[in-house]
Backbone as a ProteinNet text record, in pm:
[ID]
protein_1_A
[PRIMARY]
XXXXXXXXXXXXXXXXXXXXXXXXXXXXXXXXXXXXXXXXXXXXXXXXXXXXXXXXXXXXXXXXXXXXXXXXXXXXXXXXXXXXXXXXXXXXXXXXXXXXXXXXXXXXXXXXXXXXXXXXXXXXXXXXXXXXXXXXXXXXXXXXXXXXXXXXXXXXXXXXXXXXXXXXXXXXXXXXXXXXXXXXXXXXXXXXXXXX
[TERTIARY]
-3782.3	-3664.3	-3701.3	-3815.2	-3829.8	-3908.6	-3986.6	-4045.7	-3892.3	-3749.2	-3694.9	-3597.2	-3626.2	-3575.3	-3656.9	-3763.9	-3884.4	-3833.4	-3786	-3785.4	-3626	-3541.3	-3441.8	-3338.1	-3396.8	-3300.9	-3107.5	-3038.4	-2880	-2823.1	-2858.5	-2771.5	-2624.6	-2549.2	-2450.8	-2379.1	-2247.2	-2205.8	-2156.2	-2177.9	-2142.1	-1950.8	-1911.2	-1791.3	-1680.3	-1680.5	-1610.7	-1653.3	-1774.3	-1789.7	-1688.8	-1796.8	-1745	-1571.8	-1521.9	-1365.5	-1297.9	-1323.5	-1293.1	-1315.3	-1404.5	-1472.6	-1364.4	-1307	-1218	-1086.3	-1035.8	-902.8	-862.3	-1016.1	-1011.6	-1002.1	-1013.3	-1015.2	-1124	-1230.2	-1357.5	-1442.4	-1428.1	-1462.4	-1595.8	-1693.9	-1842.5	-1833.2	-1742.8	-1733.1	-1699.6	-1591.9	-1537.2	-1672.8	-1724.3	-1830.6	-1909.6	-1964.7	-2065.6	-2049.8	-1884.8	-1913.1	-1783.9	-1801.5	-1789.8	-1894.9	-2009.1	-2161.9	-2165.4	-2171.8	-2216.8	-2193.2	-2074.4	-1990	-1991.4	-1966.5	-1948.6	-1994.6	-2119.7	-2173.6	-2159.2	-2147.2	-2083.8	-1949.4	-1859.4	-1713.3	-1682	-1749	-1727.6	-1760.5	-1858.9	-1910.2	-1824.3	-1742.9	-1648.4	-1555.4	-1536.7	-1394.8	-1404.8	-1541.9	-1539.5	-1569.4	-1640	-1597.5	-1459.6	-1380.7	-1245.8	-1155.8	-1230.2	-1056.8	-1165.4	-1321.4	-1346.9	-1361	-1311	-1330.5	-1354.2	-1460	-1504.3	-1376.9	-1322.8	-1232.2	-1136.7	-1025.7	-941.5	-1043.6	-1173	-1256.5	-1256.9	-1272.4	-1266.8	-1181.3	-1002.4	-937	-859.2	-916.1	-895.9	-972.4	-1126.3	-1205.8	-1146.6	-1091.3	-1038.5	-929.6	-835.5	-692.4	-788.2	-829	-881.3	-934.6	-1002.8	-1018.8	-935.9	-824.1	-707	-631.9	-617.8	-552.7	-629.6	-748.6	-810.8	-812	-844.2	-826.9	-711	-592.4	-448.8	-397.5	-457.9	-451.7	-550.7	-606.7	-725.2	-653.4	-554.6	-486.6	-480.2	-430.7	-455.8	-553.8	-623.5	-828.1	-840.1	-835.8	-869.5	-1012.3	-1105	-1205.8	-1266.1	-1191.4	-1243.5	-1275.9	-1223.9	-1253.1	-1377.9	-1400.9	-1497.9	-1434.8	-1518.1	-1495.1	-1502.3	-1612.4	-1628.1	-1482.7	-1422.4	-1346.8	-1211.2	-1213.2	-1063.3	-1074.6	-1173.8	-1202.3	-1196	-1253.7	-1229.5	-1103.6	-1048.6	-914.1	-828.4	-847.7	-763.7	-800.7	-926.3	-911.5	-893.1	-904.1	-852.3	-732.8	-631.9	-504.8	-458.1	-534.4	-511.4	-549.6	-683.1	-702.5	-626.3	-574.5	-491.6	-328.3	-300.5	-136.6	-187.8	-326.6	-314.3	-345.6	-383.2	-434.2	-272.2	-201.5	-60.5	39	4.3	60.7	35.8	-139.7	-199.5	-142.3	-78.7	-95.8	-191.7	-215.1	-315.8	-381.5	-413.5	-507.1	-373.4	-421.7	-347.1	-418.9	-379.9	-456.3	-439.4	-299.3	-276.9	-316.9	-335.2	-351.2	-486.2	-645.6	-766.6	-731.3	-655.7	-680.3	-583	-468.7	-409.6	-414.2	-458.6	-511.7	-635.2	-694.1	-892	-949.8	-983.3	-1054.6	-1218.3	-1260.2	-1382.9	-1479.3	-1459.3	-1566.7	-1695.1	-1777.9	-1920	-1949.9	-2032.9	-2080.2	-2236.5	-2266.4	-2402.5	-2475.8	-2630	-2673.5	-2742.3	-2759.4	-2807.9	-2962	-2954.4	-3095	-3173.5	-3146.9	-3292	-3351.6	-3292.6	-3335.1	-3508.8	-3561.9	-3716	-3788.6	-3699.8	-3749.1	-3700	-3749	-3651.1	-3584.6	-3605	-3531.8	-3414.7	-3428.8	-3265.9	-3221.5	-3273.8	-3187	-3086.9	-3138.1	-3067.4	-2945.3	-2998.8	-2893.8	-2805.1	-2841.5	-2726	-2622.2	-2683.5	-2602	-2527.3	-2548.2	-2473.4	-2402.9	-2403.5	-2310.5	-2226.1	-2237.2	-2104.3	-2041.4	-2108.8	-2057	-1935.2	-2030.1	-1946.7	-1802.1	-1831.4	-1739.5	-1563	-1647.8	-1568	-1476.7	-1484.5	-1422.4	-1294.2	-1210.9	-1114.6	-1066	-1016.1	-990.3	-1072.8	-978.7	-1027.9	-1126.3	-1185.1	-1337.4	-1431.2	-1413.3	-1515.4	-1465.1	-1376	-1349.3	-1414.3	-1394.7	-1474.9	-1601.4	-1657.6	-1845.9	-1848.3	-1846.2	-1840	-1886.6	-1765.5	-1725.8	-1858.3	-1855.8	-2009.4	-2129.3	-2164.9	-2281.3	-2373.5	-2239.1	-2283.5	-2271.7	-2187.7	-2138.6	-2178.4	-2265	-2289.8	-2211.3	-2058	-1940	-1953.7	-1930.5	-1904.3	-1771.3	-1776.2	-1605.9	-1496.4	-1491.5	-1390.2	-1404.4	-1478.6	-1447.7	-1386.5	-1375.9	-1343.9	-1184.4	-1191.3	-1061.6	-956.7	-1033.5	-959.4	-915.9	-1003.1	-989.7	-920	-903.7	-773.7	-651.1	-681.9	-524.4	-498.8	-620.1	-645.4	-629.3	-629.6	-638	-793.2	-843.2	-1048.9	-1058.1	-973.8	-1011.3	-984	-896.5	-877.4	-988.6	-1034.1	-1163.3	-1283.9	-1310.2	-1431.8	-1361.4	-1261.2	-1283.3	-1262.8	-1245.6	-1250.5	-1401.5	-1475.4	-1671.8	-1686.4	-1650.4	-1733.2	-1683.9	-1564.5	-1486.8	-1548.7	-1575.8	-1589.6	-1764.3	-1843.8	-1965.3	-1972.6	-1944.4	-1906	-1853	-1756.8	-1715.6	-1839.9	-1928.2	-2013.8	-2135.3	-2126.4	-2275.3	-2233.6	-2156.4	-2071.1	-2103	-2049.5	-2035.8	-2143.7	-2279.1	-2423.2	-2492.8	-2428.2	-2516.1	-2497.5	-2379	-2244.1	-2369.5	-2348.2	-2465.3	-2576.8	-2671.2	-2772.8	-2785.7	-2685.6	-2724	-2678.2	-2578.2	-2511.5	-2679.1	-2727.3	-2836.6	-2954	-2981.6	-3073.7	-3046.1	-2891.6	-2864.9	-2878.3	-2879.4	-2928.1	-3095.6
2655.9	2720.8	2829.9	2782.2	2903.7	3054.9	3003.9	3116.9	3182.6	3127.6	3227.4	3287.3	3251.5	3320.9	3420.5	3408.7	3532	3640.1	3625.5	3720.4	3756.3	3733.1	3791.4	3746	3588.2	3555.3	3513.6	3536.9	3567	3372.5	3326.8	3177.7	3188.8	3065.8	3071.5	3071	3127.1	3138	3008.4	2948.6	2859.2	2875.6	2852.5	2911.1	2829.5	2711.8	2632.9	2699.1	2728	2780.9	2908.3	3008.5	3110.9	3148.7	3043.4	3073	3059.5	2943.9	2934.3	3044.6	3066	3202.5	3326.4	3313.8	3409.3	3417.1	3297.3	3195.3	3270	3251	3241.3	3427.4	3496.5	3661.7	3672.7	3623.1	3683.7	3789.4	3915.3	4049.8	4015	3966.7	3945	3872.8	3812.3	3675.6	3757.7	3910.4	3930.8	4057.8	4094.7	4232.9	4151	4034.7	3968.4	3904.3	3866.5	3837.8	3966.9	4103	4186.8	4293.9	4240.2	4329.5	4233.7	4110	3994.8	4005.7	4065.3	4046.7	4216.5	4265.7	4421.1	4494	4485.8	4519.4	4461.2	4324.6	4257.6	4285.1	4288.3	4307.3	4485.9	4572	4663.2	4692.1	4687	4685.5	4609.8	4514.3	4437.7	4534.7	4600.1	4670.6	4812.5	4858.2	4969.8	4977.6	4848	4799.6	4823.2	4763.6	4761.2	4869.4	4954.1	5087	5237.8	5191.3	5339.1	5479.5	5403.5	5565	5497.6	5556	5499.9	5575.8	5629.6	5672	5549.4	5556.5	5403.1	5258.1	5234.8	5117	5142.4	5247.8	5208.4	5157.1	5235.9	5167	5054.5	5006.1	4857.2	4732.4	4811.4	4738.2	4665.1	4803.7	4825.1	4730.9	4723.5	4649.2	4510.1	4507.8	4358.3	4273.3	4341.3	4292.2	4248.6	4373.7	4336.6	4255.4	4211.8	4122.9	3988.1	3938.5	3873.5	3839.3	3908.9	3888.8	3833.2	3921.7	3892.5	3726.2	3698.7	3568	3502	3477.5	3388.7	3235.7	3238.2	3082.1	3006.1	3109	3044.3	2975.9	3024.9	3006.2	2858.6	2761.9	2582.8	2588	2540.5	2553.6	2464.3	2326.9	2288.2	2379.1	2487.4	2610.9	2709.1	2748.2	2839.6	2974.6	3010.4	3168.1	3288.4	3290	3379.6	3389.7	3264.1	3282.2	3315.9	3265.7	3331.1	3506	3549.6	3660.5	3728.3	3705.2	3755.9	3776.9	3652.7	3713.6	3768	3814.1	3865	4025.6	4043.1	4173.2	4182.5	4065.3	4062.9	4114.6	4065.1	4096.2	4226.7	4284.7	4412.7	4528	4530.5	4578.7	4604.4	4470.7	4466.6	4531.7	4504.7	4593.8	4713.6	4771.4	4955.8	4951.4	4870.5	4953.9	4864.3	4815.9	4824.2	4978	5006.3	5124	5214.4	5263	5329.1	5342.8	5434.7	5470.5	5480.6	5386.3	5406.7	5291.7	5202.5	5078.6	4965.6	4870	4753.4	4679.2	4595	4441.1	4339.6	4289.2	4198.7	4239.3	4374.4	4312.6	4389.8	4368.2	4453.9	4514.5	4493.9	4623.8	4741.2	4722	4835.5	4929.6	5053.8	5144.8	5116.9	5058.6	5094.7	5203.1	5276.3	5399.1	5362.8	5328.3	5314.1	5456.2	5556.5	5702.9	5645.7	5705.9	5658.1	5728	5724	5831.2	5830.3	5964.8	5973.7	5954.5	5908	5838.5	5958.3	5912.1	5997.3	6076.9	6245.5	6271.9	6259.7	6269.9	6290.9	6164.9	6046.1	5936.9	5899.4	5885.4	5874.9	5784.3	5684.5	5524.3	5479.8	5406.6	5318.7	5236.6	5159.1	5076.7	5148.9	5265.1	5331.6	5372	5425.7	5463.2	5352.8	5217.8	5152.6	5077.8	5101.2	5074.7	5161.9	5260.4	5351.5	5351.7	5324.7	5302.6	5201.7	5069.2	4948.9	4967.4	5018.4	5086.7	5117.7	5271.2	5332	5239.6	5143.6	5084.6	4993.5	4901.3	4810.4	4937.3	5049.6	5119.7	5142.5	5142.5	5166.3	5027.4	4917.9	4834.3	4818.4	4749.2	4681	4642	4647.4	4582.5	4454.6	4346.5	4227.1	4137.7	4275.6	4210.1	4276.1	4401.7	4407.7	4337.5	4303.6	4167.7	4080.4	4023.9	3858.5	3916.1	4010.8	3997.7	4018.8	4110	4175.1	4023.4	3970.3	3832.4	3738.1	3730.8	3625.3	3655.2	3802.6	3816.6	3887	3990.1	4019.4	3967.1	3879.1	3811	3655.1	3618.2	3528.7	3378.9	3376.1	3322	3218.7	3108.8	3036.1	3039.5	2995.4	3055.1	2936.1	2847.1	2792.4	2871	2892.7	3024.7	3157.9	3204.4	3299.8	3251.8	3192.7	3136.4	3135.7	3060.7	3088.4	3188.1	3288.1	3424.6	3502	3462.8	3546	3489	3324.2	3255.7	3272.1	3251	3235.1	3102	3072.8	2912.1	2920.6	2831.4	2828.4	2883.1	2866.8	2861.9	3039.4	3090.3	3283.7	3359.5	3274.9	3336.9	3303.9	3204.9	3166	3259.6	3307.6	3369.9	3546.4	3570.8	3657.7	3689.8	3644.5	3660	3661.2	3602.4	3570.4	3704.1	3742.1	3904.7	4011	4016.5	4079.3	4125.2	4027.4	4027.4	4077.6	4077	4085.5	4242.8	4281.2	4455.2	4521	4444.9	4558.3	4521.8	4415.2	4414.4	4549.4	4534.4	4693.7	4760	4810.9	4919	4982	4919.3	4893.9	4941.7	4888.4	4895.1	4994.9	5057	5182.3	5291.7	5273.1	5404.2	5393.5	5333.1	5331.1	5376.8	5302.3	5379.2	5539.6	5595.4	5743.3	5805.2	5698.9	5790.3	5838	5702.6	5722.5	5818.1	5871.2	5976.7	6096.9	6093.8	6266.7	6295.9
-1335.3	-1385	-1485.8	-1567.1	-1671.2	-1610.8	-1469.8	-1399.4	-1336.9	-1285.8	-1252.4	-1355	-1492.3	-1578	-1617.4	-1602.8	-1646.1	-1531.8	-1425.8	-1327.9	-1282.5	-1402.8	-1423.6	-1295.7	-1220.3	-1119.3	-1223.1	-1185.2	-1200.9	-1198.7	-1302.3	-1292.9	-1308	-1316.1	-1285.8	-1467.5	-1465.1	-1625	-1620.5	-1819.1	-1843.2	-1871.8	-1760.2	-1721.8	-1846.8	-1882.4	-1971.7	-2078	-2167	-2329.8	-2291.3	-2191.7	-2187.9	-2196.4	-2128.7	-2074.9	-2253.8	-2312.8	-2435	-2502.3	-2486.5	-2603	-2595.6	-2462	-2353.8	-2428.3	-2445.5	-2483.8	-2621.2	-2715.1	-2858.8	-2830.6	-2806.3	-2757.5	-2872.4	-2809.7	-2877.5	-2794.4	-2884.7	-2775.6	-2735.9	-2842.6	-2757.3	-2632.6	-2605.3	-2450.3	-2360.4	-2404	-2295.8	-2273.4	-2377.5	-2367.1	-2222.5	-2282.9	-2211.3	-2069.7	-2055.9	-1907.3	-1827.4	-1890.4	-1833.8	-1808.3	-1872.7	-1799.7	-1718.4	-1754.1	-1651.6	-1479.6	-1469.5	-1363.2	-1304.7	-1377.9	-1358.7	-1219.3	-1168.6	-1061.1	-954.9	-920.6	-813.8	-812.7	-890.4	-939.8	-879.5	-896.5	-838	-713.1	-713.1	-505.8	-440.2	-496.4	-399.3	-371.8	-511.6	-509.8	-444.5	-452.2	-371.1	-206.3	-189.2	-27.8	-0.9	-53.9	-15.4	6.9	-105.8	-96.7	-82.7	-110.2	-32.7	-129.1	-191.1	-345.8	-470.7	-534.1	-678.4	-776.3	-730.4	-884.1	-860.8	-758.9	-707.8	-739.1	-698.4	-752.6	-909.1	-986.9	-1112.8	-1205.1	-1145.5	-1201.8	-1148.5	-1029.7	-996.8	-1090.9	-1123.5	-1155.4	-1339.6	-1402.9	-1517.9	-1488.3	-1418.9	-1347.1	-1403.1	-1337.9	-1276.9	-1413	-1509.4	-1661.2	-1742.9	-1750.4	-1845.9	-1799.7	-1639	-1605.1	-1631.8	-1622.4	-1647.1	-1794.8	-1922.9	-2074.1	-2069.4	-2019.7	-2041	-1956.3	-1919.4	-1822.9	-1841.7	-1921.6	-1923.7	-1975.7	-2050.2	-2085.5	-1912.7	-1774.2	-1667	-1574.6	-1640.9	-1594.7	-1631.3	-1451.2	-1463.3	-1472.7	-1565.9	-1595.4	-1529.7	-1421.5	-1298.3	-1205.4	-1194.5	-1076.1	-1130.5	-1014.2	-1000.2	-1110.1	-1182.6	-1242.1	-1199.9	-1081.4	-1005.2	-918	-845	-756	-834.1	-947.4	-1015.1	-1041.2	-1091.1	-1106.1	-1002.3	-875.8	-743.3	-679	-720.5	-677.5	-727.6	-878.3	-961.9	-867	-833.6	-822.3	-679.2	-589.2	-439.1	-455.7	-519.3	-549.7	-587.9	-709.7	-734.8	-632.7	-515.6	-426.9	-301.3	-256.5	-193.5	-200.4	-319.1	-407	-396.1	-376.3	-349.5	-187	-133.9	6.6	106.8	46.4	119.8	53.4	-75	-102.6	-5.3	80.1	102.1	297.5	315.2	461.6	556.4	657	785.4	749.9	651.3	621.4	618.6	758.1	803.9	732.6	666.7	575.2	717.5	767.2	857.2	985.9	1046.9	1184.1	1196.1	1187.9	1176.3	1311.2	1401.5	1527.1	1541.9	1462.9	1399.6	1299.3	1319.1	1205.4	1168.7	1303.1	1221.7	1285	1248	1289.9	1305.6	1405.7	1454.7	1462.6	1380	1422.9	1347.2	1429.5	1380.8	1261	1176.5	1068.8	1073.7	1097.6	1106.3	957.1	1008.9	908	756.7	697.8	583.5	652	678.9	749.1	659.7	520.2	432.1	371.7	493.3	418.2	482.8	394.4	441.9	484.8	409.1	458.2	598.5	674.1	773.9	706.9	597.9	566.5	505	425.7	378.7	499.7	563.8	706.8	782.6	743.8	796.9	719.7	619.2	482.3	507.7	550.7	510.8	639.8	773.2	871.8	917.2	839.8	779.6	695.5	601.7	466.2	556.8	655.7	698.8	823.8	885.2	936.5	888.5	794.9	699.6	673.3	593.1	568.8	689.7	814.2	896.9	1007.8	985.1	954.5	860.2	918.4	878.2	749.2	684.4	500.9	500.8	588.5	619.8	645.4	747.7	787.6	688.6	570.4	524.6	364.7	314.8	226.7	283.6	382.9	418.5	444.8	493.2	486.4	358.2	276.4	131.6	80.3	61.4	-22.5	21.1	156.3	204.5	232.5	189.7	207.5	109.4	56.9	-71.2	-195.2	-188.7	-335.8	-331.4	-161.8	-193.5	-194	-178	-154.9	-27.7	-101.5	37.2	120.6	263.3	316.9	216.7	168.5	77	-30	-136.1	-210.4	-188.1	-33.1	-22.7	32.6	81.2	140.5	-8.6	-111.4	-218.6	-326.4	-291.7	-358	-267.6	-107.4	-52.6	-5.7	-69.7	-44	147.3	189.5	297.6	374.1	494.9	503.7	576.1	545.5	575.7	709.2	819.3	946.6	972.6	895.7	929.7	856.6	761.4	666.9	811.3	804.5	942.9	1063.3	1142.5	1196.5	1170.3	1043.6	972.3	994.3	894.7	917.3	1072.5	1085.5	1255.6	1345.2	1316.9	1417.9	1342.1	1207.8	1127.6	1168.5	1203.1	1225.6	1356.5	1440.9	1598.8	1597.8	1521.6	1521.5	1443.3	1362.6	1311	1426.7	1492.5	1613.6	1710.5	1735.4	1905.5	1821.2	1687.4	1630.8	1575.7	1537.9	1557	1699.9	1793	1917	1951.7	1959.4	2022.7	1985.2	1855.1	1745.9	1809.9	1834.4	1882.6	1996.3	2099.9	2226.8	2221.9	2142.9	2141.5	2080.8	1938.3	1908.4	2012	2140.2	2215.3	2298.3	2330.9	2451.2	2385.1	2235.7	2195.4	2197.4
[MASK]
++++++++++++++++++++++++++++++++++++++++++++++++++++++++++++++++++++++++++++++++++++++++++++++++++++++++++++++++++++++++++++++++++++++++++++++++++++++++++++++++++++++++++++++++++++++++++++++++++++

């Protein structure tokens, strides 16, 4: 344990001190598990809506709602997953504002255009980052919330189920369609890249 603290591996917050610390509105608790969180907390949010100026002030949304609600925080629950859905919630209240992005039905209003990959990327491995990025990008609200949530954040599908007030079985086939539109949408690219 002390070798993966030397190497800066990410444990889990002591979610009960912390939440108190939260309660008592002690700014160091909130300074600290708002670096804490900050970078996973945004990449979720900019998966979702696609523009860092809209991710920032979701991300901002998503704090003050959190400080301002922290007396609601069951300190039997996960912190991550309350936090997640504070800003599931706030994400979601803009991309139903937002014309052409269906939350409920992923085959209405998804625009499947491919996006070519970054040319000046040098690596194979950014090249492929980057053609997963726009893939992921070009997906569904839905399906890129549920990979987002389980692959980048690490989320098991009952955590995620609970950060979208989901029932377990639309989250599992959420990942699973979700995984399946970025395999075609993967392959599609490849073979278009092999015919140029």
């Amino acid at each position: 344990m002390i070798y993966e603290a030397a190497i800066g591996k990410d444990f889990p917050v002591a979610e009960t001190d912390e939440a108190a610390r939260l309660r008592r509105r002690d700014p160091a608790a909130l300074a600290a598990v708002v670096d804490r969180y900050q970078h996973r907390l945004y990449r979720y949010l900019l998966r979702l809506v696609h523009e860092p100026a809209a991710a920032d002030d979701l991300f901002q949304q998503t704090w003050l709602h959190a400080a301002g609600q922290i007396h609601r925080y069951d300190p039997r629950r996960s912190f991550d997953t309350w936090l997640f859905a504070i800003a599931h919630n706030a994400a979601m209240d803009l991309l139903r504002r937002r014309t052409g992005e269906s939350l409920d039905d992923p085959d209405r209003g998804a625009e499947w255009a491919a996006v070519e990959p970054d040319a000046l990327a040098a690596a194979i491995t950014a090249q492929r980052s980057a053609i997963l990025a726009a893939e992921m990008a070009s997906l569904p609200a839905v399906y890129r919330e549920a990979l987002t949530l389980r692959f980048e954040e690490g989320m098991k599908l009952e955590e995620i189920a609970e950060v979208t007030r989901a029932p377990l079985s639309t989250v599992k086939s959420r990942v699973q369609r979700g995984l399946e539109c970025l395999r075609q949408n993967m392959a599609a690219r490849w073979r278009k890249e092999d015919l140029i």
